[in-house]
Residue frames relative to the residue before (quaternion, step in Angstrom):
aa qw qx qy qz dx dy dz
X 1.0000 0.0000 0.0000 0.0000 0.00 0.00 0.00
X 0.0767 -0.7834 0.6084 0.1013 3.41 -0.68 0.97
X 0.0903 -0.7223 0.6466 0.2280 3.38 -1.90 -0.29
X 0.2344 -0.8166 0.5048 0.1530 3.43 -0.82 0.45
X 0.0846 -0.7723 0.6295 0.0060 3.50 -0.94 0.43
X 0.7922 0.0076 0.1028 0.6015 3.98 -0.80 0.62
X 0.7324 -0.4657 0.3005 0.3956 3.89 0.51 0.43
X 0.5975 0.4423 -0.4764 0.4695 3.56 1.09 -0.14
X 0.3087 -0.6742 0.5907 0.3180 3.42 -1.79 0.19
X 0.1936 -0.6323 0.7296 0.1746 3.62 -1.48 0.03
X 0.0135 -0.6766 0.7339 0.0578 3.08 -1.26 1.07
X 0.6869 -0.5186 0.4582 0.2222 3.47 -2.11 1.12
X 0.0652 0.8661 -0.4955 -0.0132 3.70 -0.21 0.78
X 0.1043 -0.7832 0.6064 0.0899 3.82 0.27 1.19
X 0.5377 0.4086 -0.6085 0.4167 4.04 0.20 0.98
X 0.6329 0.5367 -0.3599 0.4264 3.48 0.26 -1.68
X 0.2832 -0.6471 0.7065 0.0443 3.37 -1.67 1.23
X 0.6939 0.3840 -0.2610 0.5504 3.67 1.18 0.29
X 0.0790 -0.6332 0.6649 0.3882 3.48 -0.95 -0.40
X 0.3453 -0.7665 0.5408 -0.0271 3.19 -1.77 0.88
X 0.2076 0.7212 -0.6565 -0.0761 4.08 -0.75 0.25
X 0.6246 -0.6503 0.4130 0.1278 2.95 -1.78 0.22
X 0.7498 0.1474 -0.1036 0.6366 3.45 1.33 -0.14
X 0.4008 -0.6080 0.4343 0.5302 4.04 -0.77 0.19
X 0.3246 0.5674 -0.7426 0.1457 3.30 -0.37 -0.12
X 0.8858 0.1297 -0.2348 0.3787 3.37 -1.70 0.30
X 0.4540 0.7113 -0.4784 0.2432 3.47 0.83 0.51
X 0.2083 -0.7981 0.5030 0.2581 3.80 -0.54 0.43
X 0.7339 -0.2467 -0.1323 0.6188 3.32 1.29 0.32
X 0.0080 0.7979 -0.6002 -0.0549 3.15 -1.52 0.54
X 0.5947 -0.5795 0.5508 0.0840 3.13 -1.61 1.25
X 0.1809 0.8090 -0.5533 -0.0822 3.80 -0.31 0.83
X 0.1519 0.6862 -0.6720 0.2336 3.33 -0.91 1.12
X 0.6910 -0.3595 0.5746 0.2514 3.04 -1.79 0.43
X 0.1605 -0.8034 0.5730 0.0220 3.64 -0.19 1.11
X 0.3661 -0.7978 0.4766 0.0479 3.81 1.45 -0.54
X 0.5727 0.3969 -0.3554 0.6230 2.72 2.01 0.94
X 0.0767 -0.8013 0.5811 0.1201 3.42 -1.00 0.72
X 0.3410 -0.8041 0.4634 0.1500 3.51 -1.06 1.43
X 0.0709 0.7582 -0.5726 -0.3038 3.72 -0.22 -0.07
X 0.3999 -0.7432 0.5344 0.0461 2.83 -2.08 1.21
X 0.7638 -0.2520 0.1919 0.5624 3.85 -1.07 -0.01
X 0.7388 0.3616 -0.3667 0.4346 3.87 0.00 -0.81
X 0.6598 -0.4616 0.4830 0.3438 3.93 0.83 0.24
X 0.5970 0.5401 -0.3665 0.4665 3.46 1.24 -0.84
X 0.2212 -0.7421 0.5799 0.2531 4.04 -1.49 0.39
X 0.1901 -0.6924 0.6862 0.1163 3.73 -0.93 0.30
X 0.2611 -0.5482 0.7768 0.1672 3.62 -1.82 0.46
X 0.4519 -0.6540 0.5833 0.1668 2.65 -1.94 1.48
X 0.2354 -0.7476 0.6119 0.1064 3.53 -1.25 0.66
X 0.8402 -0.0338 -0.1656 0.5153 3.94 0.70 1.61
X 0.0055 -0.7856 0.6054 0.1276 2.80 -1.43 -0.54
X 0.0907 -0.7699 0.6290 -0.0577 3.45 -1.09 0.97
X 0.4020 -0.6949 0.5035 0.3194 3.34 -1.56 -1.22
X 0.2183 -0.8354 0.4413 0.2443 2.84 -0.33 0.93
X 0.3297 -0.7849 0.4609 0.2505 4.14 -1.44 -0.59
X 0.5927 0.6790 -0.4273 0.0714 3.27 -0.05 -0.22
X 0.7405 -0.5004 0.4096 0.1830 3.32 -2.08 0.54
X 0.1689 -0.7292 0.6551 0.1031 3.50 -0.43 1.77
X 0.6465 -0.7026 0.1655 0.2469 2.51 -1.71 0.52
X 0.3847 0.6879 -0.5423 0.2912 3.53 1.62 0.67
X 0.5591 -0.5772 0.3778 0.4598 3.45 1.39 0.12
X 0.7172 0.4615 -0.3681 0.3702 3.71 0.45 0.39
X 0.3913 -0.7703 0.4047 0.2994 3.51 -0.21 0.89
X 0.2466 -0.6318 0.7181 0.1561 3.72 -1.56 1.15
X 0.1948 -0.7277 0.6452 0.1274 3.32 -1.57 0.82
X 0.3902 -0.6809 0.6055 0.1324 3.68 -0.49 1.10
X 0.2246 0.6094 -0.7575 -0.0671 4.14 -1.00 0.42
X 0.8325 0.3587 -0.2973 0.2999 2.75 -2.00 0.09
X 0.3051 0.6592 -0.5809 0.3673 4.03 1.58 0.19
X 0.1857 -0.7508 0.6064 0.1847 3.46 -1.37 0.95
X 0.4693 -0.7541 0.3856 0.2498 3.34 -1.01 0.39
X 0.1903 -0.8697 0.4407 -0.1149 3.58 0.13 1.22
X 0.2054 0.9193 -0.3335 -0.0396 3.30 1.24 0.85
X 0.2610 0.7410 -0.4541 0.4202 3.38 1.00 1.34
X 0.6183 0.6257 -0.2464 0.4068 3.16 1.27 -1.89
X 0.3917 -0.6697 0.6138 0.1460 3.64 -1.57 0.94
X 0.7942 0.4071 -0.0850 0.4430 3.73 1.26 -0.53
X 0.4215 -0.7049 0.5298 0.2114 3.20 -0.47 0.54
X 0.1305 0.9211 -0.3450 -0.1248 3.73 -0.43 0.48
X 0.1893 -0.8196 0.4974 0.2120 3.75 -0.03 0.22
X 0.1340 -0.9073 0.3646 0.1608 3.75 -0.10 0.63
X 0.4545 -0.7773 0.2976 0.3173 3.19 0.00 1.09
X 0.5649 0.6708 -0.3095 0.3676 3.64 1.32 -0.66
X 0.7195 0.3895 -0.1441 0.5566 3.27 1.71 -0.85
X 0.4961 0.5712 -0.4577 0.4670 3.53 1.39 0.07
């Protein structure tokens, strides 16, 4: 299941214990630091997140979801929202 906002997608991820994007865009703030976490991604390869914030935006039942704590991972190809943390 996806959602989309401003052209990016977000897909529903019931593993991830975070939610995750890949570039700041669409943050409403963000915290950079060294999070001292390393994610691994599709190619097997791992990356370290560099923040976290929160993002907003407006699905398409028309009410807005606020995301906190989404780390920035600015390797990552996907946007994710984890369902474990919804």
């Amino acid at each position: 299941m996806t959602s989309t906002t401003r052209g990016n997608v977000w897909y529903l991820d019931s593993r991830e214990i975070f939610h995750m994007k890949g570039s700041k865009e669409l943050f409403n703030n963000l915290e950079e630091k060294d999070l001292q976490l390393l994610i691994e991604i599709g190619d097997n390869g791992r990356c370290s997140t560099k923040g976290i914030g929160t993002i907003t935006f407006k699905r398409e039942s028309s009410s807005h979801l606020h995301l906190e704590n989404v780390m920035h991972v600015p390797r990552l190809k996907k946007n994710l929202i984890s369902i474990v943390v919804l």
